[in-house]
C-alpha positions as CSV (number, residue, x, y, z in Angstrom):
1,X,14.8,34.4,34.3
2,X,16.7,31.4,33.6
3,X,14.7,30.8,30.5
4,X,16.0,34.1,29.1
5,X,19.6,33.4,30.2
6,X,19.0,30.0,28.6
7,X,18.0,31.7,25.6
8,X,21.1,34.6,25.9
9,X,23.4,31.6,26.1
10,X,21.6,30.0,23.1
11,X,22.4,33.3,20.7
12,X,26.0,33.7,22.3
13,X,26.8,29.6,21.0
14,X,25.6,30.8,17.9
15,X,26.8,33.9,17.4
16,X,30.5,32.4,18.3
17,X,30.3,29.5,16.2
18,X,28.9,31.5,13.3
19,X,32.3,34.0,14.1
20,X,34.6,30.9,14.2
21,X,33.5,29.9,11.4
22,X,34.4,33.0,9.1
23,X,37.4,34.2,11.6
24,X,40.3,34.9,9.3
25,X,42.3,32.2,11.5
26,X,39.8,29.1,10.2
27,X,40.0,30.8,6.8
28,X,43.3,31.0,6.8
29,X,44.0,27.2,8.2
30,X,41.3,26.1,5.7
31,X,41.5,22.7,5.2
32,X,42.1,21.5,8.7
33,X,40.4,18.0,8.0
34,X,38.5,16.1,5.6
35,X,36.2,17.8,3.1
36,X,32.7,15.8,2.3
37,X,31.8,15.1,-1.5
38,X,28.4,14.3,-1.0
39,X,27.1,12.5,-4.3
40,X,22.9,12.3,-4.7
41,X,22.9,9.3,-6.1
42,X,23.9,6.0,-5.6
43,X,27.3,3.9,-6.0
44,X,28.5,3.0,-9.8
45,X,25.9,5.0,-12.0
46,X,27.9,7.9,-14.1
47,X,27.5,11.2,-11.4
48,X,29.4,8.6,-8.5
49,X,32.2,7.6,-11.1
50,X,32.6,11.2,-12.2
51,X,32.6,12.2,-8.5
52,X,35.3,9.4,-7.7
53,X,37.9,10.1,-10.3
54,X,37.1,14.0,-9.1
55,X,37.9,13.5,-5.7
56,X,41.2,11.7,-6.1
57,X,42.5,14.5,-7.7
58,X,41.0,17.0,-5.3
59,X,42.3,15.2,-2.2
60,X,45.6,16.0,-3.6
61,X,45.3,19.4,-4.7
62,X,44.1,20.4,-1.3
63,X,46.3,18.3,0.9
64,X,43.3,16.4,2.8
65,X,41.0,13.3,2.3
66,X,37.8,14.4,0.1
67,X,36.0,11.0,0.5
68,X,32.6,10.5,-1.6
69,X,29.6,10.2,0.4
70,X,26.9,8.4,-1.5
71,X,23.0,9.6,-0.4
72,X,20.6,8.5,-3.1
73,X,17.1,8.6,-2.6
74,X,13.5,11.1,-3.6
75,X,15.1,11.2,-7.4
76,X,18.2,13.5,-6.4
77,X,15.9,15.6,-3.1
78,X,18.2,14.0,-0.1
79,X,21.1,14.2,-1.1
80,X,20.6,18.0,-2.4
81,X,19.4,18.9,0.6
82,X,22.4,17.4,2.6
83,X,24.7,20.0,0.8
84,X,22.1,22.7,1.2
85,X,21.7,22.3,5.6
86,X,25.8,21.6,5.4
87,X,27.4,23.6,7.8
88,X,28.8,26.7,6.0
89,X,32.1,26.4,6.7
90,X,33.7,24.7,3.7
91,X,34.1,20.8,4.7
92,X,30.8,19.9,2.5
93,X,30.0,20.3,-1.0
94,X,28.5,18.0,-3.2
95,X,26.9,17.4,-7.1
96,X,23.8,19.3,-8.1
97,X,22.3,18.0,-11.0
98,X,19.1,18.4,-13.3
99,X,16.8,17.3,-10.5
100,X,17.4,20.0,-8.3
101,X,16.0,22.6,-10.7
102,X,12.8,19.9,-11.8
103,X,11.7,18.6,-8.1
104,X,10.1,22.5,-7.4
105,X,8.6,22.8,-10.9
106,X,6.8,19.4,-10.0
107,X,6.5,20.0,-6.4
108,X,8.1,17.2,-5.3
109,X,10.2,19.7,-3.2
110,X,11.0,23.4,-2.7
111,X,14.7,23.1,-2.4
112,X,16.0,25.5,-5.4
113,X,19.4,26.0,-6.8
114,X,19.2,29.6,-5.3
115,X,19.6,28.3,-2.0
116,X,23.3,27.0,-3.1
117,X,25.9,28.7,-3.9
118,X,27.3,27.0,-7.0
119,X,30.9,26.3,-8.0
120,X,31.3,24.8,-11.6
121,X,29.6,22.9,-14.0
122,X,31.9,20.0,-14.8
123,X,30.1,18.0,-17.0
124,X,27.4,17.0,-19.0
125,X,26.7,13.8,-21.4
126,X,23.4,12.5,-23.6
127,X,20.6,10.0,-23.0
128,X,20.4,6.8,-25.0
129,X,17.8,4.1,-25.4
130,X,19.7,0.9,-24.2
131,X,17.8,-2.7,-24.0
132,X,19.4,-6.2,-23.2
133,X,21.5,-8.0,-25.7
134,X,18.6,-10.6,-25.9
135,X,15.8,-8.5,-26.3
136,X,13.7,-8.9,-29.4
137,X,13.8,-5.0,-30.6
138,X,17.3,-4.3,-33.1
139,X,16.4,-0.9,-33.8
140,X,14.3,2.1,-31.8
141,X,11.4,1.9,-34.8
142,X,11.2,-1.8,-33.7
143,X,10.7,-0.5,-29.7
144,X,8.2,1.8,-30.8
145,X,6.5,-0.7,-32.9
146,X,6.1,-3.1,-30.0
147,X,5.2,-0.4,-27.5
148,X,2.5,0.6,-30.0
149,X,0.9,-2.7,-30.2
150,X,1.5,-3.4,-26.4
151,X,0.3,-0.1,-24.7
152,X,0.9,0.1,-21.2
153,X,3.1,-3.2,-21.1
154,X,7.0,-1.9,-21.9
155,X,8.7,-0.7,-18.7
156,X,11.4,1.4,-19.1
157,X,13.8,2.4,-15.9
158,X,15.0,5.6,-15.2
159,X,15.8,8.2,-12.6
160,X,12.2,9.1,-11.5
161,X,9.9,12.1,-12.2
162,X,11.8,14.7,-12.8
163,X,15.0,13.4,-13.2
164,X,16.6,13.9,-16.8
165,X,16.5,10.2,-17.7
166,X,12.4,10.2,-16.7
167,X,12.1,13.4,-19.5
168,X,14.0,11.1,-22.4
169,X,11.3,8.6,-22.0
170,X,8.5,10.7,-21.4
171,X,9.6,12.7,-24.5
172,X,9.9,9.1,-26.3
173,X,6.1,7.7,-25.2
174,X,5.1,12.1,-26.8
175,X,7.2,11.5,-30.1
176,X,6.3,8.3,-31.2
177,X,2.4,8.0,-29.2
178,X,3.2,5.2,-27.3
179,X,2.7,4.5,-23.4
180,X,5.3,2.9,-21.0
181,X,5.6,1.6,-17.8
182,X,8.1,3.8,-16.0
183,X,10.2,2.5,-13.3
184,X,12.5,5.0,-11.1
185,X,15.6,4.2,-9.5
186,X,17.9,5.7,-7.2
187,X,20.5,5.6,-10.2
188,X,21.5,4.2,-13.2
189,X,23.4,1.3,-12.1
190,X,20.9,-1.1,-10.3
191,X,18.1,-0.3,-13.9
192,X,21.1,-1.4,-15.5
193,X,21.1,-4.8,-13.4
194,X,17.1,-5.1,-13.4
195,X,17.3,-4.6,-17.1
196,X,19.9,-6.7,-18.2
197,X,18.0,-9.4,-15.6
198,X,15.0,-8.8,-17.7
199,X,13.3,-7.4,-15.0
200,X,12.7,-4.1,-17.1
201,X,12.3,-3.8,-20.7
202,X,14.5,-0.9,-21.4
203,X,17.0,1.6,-19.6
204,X,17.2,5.5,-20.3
205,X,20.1,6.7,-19.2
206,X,23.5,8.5,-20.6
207,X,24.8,6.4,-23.1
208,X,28.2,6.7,-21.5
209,X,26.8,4.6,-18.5
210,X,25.9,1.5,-20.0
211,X,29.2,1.2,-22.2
212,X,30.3,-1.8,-20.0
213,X,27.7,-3.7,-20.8
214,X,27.6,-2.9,-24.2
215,X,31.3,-3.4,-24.5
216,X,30.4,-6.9,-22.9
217,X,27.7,-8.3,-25.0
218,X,25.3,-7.6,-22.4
219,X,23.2,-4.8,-23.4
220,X,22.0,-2.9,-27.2
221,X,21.7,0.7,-27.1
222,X,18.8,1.8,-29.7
223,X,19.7,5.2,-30.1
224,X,21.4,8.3,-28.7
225,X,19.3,11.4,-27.7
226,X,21.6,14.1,-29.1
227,X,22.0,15.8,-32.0
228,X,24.6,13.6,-34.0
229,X,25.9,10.1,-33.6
230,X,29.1,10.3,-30.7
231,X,32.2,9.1,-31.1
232,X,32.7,6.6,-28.3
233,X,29.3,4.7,-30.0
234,X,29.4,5.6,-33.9
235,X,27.2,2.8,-34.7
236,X,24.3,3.4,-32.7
237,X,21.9,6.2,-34.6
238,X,20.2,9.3,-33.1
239,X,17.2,9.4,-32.1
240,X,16.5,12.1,-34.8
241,X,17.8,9.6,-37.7
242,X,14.7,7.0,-36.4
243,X,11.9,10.0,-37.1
244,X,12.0,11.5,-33.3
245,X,13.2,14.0,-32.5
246,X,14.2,13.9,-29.5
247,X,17.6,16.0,-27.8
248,X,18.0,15.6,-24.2
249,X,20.9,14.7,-22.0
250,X,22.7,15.5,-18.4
251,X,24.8,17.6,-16.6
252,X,26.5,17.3,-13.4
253,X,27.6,20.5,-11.3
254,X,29.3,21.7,-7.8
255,X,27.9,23.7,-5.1
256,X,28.1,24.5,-1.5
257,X,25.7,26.1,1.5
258,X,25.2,29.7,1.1
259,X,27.5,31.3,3.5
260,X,30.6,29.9,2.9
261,X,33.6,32.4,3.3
262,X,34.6,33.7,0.4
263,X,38.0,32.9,0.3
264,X,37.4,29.4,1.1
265,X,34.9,29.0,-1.9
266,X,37.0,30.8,-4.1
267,X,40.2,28.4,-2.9
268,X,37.6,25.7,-3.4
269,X,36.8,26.8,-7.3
270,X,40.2,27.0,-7.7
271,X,40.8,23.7,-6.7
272,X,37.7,22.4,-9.1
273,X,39.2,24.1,-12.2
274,X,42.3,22.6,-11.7
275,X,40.9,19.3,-10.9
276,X,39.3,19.2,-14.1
277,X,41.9,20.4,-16.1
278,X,44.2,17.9,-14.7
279,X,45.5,15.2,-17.4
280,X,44.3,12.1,-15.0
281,X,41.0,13.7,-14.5
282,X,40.7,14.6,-18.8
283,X,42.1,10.7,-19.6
284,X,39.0,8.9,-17.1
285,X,36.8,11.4,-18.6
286,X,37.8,10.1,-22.5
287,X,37.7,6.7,-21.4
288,X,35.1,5.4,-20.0
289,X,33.1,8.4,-22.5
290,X,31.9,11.2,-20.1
291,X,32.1,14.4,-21.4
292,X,33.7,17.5,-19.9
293,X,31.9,20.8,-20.2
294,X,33.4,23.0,-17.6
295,X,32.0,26.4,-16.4
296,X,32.8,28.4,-13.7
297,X,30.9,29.9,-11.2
298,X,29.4,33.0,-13.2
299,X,28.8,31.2,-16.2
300,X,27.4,27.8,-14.1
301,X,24.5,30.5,-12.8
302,X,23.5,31.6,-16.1
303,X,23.3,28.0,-17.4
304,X,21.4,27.0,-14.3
305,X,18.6,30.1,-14.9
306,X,18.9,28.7,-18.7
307,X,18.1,25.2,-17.6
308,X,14.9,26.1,-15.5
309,X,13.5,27.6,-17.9
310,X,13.6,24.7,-20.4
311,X,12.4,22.6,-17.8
312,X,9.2,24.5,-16.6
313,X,8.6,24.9,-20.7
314,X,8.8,21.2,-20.6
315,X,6.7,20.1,-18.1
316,X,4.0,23.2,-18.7
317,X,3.5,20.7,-22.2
């Protein structure tokens, strides 16, 4: 007996907090306190500057702190999963990016992007090749050269199996025959450090994200992985100019738990869109290089189906 009252008592919890939770009152008072920004990756690579400058502006636009809270680790897996077991009531959303779709195609987890309710893509930015200013290699046919006569002894760091940045230089060792050492990282700021320590022979990650140390005399990038030269690094050649043809790059996306009130996710999107279109937001973006590809919800969906089916054609190679 008292294990079934236990258990009655157990569902009626429940069953009230699931009510409170979607009560027009808490919908209606929605937000009451701060609002989570969980980022997967970790502090200074390009998704947790992105996510910063975001958040600012959010915090304003809904009239409560939207701090950033950083959990890297399993290529992207913990912190997706942190947004997906988020309580559904509108204080946690986070980035998804390309990981969250590659992880169950390599079964490194079976966390899909159908268990989210996505919000808006936001943005999305090319790979590059990037060594240190004092490597020996000027161009990317002078890597591949090397690589070629060194099999096995080039490392290159990047965001772990699965991750986009992992796929640009698996594509590279397919294109030009090579083999490489790969190296993954929690994010593309400490292969940044290890490379420009020498630790690592070579970084690929958006190009955006190793502008300071280009700017700085620190780093070379070899080539861009997109289909022309950008704007932001007009000297640096494509990939495709060097004989490989190789067109591969990022994008960084919202979502939420599944079960979120509607109202609050749509005052949520609402939010993002004007977020994004907001000039502070627009002039980080165009400075420090990241590019803005916005798409709502719908429209985010459809890319995300479009994505996992490039991926699983990619990895199926």
């Amino acid at each position: 007996m008292q294990h079934t009252m236990r258990s009655r008592l157990a569902i009626a919890v429940v069953a009230g907090a699931t009510f409170f939770a979607a009560s027009p009152a808490a919908v209606a008072e929605w937000p009451e306190r701060r609002i989570e920004f969980i980022v997967p990756w970790a502090p200074g690579g390009g998704t947790d500057l992105v996510g910063r400058a975001l958040a600012q502006i959010l915090s304003e636009i809904l009239g409560t702190p939207v701090p950033v809270i950083n959990k890297p680790g399993g290529a992207g897996i913990i912190g997706h999963t942190a947004i997906k077991r988020a309580a559904p009531d509108g204080y946690t959303f986070g980035f998804i990016t390309p990981q969250l779709l590659t992880a169950p195609i390599l079964g490194t987890s079976t966390l899909t992007y159908e268990e989210m309710q996505p919000l808006a893509m936001i943005n999305s930015d090319p790979g590059a090749v990037t060594v240190a200013a004092g490597a020996p290699w000027k161009s990317l046919q002078e890597f591949v050269a090397y690589a070629r006569a060194n099999p096995g002894k080039v490392s290159i760091g990047n965001s772990g199996e699965g991750g986009t940045w992992h796929m640009v230089a698996v594509e590279l060792e397919r294109k030009a025959g090579i083999s490489v050492i790969h190296v993954p990282y929690n994010g593309a700021a400490p292969a940044i450090r290890d490379m420009i320590g020498g630790h690592i022979g070579a970084v690929t990650v958006s190009a955006v994200e190793t502008r300071a140390q280009i700017t700085g005399g620190q780093a070379r990038m070899l080539a861009v992985t997109a289909p022309k030269r950008l704007e932001a690094f007009p000297d640096v050649p494509t990939a495709r100019e060097q004989g490989l043809d190789i067109d591969l790059g990022t994008w960084r996306g919202l979502a939420i738990p599944q079960g979120v009130p509607a109202p609050i996710a749509a005052r949520l999107q609402e939010a993002i869109r004007k977020a994004v279109a907001d000039p502070r937001f627009k002039d980080f973006m165009d400075k420090q290089g990241f590019g803005i590809a916005y798409l709502a919800s719908a429209d985010f969906v459809a890319f995300l189906k479009q994505q996992d089916a490039t991926y699983r054609a990619f990895f199926a190679k």
